[in-house]
N, C-alpha and C positions, 0 to 999 in steps of 0.2 A: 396447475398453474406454476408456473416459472417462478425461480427467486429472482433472478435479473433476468430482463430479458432484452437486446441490443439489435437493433433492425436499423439494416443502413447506415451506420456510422462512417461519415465522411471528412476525414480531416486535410484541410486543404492550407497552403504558404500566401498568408494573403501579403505578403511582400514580394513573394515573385510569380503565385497563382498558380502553384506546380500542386498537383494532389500527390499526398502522400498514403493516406489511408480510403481506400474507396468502398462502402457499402460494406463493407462487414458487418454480418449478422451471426449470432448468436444466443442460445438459451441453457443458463443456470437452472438444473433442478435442486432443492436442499437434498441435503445431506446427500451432494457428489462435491466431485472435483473438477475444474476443468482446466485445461493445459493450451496454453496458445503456442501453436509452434510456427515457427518461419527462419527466415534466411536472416542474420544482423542486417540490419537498418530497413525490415520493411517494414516495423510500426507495430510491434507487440507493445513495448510499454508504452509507448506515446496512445495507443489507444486507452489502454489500462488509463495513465494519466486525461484522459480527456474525458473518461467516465466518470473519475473521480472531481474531478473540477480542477487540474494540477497539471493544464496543458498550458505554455506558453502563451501570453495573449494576444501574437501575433498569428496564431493558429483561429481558423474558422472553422467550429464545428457541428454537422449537421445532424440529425439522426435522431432518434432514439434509445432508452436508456433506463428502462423501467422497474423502481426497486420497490418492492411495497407497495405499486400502486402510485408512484413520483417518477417524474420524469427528472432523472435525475442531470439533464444536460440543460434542464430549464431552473434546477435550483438556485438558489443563492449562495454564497460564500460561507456564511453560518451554516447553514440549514446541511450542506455537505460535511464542512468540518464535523458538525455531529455521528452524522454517516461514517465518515472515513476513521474516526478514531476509535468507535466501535463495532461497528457493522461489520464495512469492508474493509477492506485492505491488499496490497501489492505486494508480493515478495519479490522482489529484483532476484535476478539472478547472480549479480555481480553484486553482493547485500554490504563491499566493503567501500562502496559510495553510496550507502545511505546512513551511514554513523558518521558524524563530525572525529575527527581524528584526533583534536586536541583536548575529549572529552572522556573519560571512563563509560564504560559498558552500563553500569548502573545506575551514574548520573544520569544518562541519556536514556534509561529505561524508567526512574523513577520520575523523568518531566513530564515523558507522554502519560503516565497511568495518573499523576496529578493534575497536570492539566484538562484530559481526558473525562477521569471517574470526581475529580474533585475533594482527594482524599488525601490527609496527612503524609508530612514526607516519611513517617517512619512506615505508615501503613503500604506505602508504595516501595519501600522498599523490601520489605517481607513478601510482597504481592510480587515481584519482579525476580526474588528467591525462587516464588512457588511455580512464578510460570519456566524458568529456569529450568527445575524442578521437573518438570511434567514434558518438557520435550527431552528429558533423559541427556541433561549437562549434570555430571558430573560436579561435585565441591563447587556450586553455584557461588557462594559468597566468597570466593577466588576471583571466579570469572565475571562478578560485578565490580570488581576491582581493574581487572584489567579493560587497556586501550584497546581499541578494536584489530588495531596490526597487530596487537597480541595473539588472536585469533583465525584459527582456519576459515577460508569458505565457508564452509558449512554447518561451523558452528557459529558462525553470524548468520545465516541463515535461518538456523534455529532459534538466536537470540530474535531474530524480525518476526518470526514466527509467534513466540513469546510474547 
């Protein structure tokens, strides 16, 4: 059995009716990986985001989306946010537009694991150390300190990872 499994995912511009993403199907096994690759702008993370429920809501989307047993294109707004802050999750490739600029590295690690896990700020900041930590960043409580332009590519990619 598939961890996600995605048949048909159709996402279409119901303002001007042009499809953007057409029938894309796919299946997640656990413990792999999987890589969506394409050309810029034919709808890798717009798909991503319409799995997750973080598509536009002038976007119309059709298909299937099955995680657990939930169709995850027919959930609700809660019932996903549960999902997405701990289940799943997107790593952009460009990970230095999904930090707010004006915020510390750690600030913005310790909201999601508090809002998330529902745990002390101090416990999310240790936790945010640890995951730090474990994708092999270096003097973590440096780099919870720093603005994300303080950071490579790819160690905000790690940080999103985290």
């Amino acid at each position: 059995m598939s961890l996600l499994e995605v048949k048909n995912l159709s996402i279409t511009d119901s303002r001007t009716g042009l499809p953007i993403v057409q029938n894309l199907s796919f299946a997640l096994q656990s413990n792999t990986c999987l890589g969506i690759v394409g050309e810029s702008g034919s709808g890798k993370s717009l798909s991503t985001k319409a799995i997750l429920g973080l598509a536009s809501p002038w976007l119309e989307i059709s298909g299937t989306a099955f995680y657990q047993g939930k169709d995850l294109l027919q959930q609700t707004g809660e019932d996903l946010r549960k999902i997405r802050g701990q289940r799943i999750c997107m790593i952009l490739q460009d990970a230095m537009t999904a930090f707010n600029p004006l915020e510390p590295i750690g600030k913005q690690m310790m909201e999601t694991f508090r809002e998330n896990l529902r745990i002390p700020k101090k416990e999310a900041r240790q936790l945010a150390a640890d995951a730090l930590h474990r994708v092999h960043i270096l003097q973590p409580e440096q780099v919870l300190q720093k603005y994300p332009h303080q950071l490579s590519g790819g160690m905000l990619q790690r940080v999103m990872i985290s």
